[in-house]
VEXNU-257469 format. One record per residue (C-alpha): residue number from 1; residue in three letters; x negated, y, z negated. Coordinates in Angstrom, 3 decimals, padded with zeros to 6 digits. Example, Ala and Ser with C-alpha at 12.3 -4.5 7.8 and 13.67 -1.06 7.14 Angstrom:
// residues 2
 resi resn       xx       yy       zz
    1  ALA -012.300 -004.500 -007.800
    2  SER -013.670 -001.060 -007.140
// end
This chain:
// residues 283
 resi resn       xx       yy       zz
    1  UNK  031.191  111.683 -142.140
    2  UNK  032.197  108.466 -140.454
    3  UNK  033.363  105.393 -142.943
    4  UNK  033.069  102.120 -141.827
    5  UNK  033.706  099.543 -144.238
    6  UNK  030.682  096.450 -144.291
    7  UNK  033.671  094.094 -143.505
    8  UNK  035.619  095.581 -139.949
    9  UNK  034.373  094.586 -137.403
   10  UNK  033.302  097.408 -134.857
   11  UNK  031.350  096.939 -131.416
   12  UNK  028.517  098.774 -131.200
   13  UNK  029.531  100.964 -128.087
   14  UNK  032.515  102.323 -129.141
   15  UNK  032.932  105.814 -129.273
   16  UNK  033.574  107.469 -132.725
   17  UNK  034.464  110.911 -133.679
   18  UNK  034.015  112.923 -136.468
   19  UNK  035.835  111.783 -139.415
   20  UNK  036.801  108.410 -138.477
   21  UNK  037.504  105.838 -141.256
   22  UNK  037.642  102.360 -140.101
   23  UNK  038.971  099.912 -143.289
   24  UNK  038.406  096.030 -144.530
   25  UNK  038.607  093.405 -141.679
   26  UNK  039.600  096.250 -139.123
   27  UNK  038.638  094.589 -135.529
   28  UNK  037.530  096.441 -132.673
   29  UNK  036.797  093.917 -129.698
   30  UNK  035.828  096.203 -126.752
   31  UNK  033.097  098.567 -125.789
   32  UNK  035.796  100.556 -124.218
   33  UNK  037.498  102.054 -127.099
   34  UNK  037.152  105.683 -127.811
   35  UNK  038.359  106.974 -131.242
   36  UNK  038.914  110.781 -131.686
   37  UNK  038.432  112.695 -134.555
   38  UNK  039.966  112.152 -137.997
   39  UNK  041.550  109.113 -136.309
   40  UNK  041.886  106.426 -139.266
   41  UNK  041.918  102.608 -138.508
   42  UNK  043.778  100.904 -141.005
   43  UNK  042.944  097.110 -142.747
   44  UNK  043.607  094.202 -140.331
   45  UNK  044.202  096.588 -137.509
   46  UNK  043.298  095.146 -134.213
   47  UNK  042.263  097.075 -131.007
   48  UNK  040.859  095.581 -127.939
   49  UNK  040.623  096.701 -124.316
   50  UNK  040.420  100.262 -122.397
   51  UNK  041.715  102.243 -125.135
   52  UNK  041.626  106.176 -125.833
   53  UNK  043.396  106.704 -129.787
   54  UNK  043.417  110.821 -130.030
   55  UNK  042.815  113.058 -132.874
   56  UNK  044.098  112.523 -135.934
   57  UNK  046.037  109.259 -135.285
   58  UNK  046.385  106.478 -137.477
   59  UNK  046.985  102.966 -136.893
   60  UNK  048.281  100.690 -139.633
   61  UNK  047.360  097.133 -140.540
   62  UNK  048.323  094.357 -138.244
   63  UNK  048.896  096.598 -135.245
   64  UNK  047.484  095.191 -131.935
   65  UNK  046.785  097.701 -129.713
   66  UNK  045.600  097.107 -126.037
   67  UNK  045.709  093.815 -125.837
   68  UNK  046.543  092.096 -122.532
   69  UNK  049.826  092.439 -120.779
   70  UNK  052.658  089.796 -120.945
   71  UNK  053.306  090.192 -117.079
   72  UNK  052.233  086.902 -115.520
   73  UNK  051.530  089.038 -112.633
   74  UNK  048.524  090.181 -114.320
   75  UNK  045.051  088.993 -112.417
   76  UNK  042.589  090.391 -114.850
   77  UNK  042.368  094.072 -113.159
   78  UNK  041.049  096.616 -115.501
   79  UNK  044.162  098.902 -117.576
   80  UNK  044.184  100.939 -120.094
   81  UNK  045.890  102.171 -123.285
   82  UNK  045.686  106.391 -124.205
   83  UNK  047.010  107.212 -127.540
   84  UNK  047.520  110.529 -128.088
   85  UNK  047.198  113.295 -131.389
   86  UNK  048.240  112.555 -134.589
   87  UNK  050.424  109.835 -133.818
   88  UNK  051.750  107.030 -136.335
   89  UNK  051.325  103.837 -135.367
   90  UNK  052.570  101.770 -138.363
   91  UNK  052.026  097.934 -139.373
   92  UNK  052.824  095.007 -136.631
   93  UNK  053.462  097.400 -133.603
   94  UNK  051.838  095.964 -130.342
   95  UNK  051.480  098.190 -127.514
   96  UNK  049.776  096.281 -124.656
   97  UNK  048.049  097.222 -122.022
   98  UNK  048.888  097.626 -118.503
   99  UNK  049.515  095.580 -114.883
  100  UNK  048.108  096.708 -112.350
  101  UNK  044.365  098.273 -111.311
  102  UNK  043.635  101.250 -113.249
  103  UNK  047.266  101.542 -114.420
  104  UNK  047.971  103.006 -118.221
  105  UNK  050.333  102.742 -120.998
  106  UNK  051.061  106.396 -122.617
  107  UNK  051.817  107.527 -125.897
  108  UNK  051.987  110.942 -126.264
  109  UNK  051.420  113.456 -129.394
  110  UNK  053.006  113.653 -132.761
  111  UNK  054.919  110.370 -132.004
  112  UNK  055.887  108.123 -134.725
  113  UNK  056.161  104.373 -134.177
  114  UNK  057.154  102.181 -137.164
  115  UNK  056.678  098.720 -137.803
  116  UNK  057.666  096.102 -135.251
  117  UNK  058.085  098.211 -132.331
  118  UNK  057.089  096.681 -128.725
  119  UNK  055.374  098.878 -126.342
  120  UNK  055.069  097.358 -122.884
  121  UNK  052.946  097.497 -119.898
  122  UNK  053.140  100.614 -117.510
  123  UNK  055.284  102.088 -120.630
  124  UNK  055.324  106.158 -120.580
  125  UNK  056.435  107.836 -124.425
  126  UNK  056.722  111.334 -124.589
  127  UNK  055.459  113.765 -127.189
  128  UNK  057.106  113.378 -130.656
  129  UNK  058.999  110.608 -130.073
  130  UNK  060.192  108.589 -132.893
  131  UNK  060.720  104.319 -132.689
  132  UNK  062.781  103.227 -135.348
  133  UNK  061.804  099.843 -136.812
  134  UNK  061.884  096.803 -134.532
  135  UNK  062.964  099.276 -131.526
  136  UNK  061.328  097.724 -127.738
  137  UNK  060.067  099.148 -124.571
  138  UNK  060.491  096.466 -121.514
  139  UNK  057.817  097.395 -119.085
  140  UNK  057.720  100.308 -117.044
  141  UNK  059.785  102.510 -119.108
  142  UNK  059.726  105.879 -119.455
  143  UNK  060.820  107.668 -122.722
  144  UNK  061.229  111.833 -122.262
  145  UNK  060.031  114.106 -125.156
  146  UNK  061.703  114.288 -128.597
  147  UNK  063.522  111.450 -127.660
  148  UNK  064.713  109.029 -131.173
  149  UNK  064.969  105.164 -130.594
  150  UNK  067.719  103.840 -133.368
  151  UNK  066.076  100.703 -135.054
  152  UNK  066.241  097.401 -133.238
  153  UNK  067.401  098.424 -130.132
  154  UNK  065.754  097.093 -126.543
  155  UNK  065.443  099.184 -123.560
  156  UNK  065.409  097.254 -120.224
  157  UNK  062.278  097.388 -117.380
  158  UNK  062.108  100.198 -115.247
  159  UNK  064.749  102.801 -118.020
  160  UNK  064.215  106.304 -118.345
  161  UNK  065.455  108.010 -121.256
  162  UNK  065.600  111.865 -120.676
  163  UNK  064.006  114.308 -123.325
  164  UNK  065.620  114.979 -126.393
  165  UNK  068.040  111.934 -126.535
  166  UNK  068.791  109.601 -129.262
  167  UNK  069.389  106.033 -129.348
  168  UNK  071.405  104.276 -131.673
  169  UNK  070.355  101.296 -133.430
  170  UNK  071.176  097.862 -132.476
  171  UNK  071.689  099.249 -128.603
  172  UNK  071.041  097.425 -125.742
  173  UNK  069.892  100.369 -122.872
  174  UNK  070.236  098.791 -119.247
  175  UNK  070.994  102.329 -117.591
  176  UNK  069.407  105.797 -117.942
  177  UNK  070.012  108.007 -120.514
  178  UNK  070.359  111.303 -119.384
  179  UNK  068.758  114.028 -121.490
  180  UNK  070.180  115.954 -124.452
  181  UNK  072.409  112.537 -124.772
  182  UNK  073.528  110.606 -127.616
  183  UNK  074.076  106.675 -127.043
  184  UNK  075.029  103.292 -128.587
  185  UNK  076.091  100.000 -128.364
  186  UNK  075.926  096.519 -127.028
  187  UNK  075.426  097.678 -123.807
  188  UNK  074.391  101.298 -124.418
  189  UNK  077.393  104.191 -123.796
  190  UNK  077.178  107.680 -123.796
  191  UNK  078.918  109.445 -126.593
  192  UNK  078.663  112.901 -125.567
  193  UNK  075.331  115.264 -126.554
  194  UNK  073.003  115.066 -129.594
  195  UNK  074.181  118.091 -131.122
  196  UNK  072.396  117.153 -134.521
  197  UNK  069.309  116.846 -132.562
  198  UNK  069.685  119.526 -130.507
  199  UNK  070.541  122.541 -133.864
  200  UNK  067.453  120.508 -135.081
  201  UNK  065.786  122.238 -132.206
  202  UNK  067.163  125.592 -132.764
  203  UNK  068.861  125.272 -129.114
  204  UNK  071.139  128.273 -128.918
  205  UNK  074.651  128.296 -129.062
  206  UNK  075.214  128.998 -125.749
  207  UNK  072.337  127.112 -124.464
  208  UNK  074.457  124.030 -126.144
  209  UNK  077.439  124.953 -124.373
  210  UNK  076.027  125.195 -120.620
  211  UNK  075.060  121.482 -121.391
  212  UNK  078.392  120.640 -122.830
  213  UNK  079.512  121.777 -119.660
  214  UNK  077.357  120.142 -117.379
  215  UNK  077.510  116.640 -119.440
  216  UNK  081.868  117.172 -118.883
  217  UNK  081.390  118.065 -114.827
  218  UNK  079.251  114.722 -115.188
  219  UNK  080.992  112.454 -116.753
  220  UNK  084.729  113.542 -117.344
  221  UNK  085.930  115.439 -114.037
  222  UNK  086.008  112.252 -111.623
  223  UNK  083.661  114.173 -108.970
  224  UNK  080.734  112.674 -107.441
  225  UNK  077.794  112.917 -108.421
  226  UNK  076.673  115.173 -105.213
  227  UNK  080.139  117.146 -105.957
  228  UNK  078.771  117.803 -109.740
  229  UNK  075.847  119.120 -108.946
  230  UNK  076.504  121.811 -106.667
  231  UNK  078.600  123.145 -109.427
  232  UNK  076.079  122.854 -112.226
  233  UNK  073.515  124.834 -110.180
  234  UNK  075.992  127.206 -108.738
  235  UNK  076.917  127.777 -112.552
  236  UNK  073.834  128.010 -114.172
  237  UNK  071.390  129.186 -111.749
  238  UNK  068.012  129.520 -113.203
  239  UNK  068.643  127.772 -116.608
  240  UNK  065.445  125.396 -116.794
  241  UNK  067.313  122.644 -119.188
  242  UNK  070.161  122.612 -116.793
  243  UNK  067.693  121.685 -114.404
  244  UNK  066.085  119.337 -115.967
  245  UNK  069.901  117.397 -116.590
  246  UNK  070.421  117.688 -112.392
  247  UNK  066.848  116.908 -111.558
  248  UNK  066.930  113.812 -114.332
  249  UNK  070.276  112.712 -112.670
  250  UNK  068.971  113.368 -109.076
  251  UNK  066.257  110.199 -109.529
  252  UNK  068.029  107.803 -111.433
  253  UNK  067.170  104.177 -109.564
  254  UNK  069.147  101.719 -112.083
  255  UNK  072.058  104.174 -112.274
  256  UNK  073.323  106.498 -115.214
  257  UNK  074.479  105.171 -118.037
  258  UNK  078.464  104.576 -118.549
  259  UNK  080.409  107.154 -121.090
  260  UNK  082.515  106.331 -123.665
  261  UNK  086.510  106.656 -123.149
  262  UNK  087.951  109.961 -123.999
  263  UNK  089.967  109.936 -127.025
  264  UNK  093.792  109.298 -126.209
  265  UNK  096.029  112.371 -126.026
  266  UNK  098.023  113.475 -128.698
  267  UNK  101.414  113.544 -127.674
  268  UNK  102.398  116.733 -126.183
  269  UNK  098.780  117.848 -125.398
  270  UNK  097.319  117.776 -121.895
  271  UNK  094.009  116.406 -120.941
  272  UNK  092.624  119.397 -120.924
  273  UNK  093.545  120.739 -124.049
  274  UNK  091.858  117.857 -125.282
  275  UNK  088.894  118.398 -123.658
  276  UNK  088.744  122.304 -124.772
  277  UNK  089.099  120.827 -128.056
  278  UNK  085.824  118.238 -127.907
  279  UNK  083.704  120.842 -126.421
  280  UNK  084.707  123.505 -129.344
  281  UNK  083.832  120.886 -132.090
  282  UNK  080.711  119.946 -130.649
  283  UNK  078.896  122.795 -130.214
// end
């Protein structure tokens, strides 16, 4: 059963799965719009463009999706927009479409974007990521898996934020965010790792550890990058999340995001007492 209600307004070559339910004064512009099944287009809901919406997504009213870019680079080439499953695009989001022949913007599965958010052109967003209310994607972003944007924050053009890091709100990210991270503030900071997120998870114990350990030989031991990394892998051979930290780190282009100080020592402690004490309460 497909629903269309007498009032949307649906072009006649758009592709329609099973299931679909398309409400009052919906719009959908473009012959080039492919809805997949159970995928329910909310009242007032505009789509337009080269646009693929997967299974089981829904798209609340006011949302404009695939509409053309903001780049004043773009010349008219043709872009495109894939939504993936069961995604929640709620009321006033805009994700645009592309710049640049046959380029995309990508949403993955099970991803939850509430109202207000900005998706830009040549935008990537993980699987089950959620944007918190007002949260924005510059162009040319890339957002990692299971990755949580804090409400009203703004991520700059050409950011990656690794898998499984959270964003607080009100942050302004200019730098990568390596993965497993937790970050905030006006400009973003690294606080140390998203333990909540990562229990969430059901990462192990030691598995939270090992990235403890490779966030501290990162951030807190004064080598080099190229120093840091030789011990990570030599440490951790084999461990596919400490991997994906190095590998991350390996291709950052705008540079890694800056950490937060290190709490001052008590008096009579040494540094790394201090640090032994950090990594025991954050596991």
């Amino acid at each position: 059963m497909i629903e269309i209600h007498p009032t949307a307004l649906v072009h006649p070559e758009v592709k329609i799965g099973q299931g679909v339910k398309i409400e009052p004064y919906a719009v959908i512009a473009s012959p080039h719009v492919e809805l997949g099944d159970g995928v329910v287009i909310k009242a007032h809901a505009y789509i337009e463009g080269h646009v693929k919406i997967g299974k089981g997504s829904v798209i609340y009213p006011f949302a404009s999706i695939g509409s053309k870019t903001q780049d004043l680079k773009y010349k008219g080439e043709r872009t495109y927009v894939e939504i993936g499953q069961n995604c929640q695009i709620r009321e006033y989001v805009t994700i645009n479409s592309s710049c640049g022949e046959e380029s995309k913007v990508i949403v993955g599965d099970n991803c939850l974007i509430m109202a207000y958010c900005h998706v830009a052109h040549n935008c990537v967003v993980g699987n089950s990521v959620i944007m918190a209310n007002a949260a924005t994607l510059a162009g040319h972003v890339q957002i990692g898996n299971y990755v949580t944007l804090g409400g009203i924050c703004a991520v700059h053009q050409y950011t990656r934020i690794g898998d499984y890091a959270m964003v607080g709100g009100g942050s302004m990210v200019g730098q990568d965010i390596p993965p497993y991270c937790i970050t905030s503030g006006y400009p973003a900071k690294v606080a140390g790792l998203n333990i909540i997120g990562l229990k969430r998870r059901k990462f192990s114990i030691e598995l939270r550890k090992n990235l403890i350990r490779a966030y501290r030989l990162t951030y807190q031991t004064g080598l080099s990058w190229k120093e840091a990394r030789e011990v990570i892998l030599a440490e951790f051979p084999g461990n596919s999340h400490i991997e994906k930290w190095v590998d991350f780190c390996d291709h950052t282009e705008r540079g890694l995001a800056s950490p937060r100080a290190v709490r001052s020592l008590k008096k009579g402690c040494s540094s790394a007492t201090i640090l032994e004490e950090i990594e025991a309460s954050s596991v």
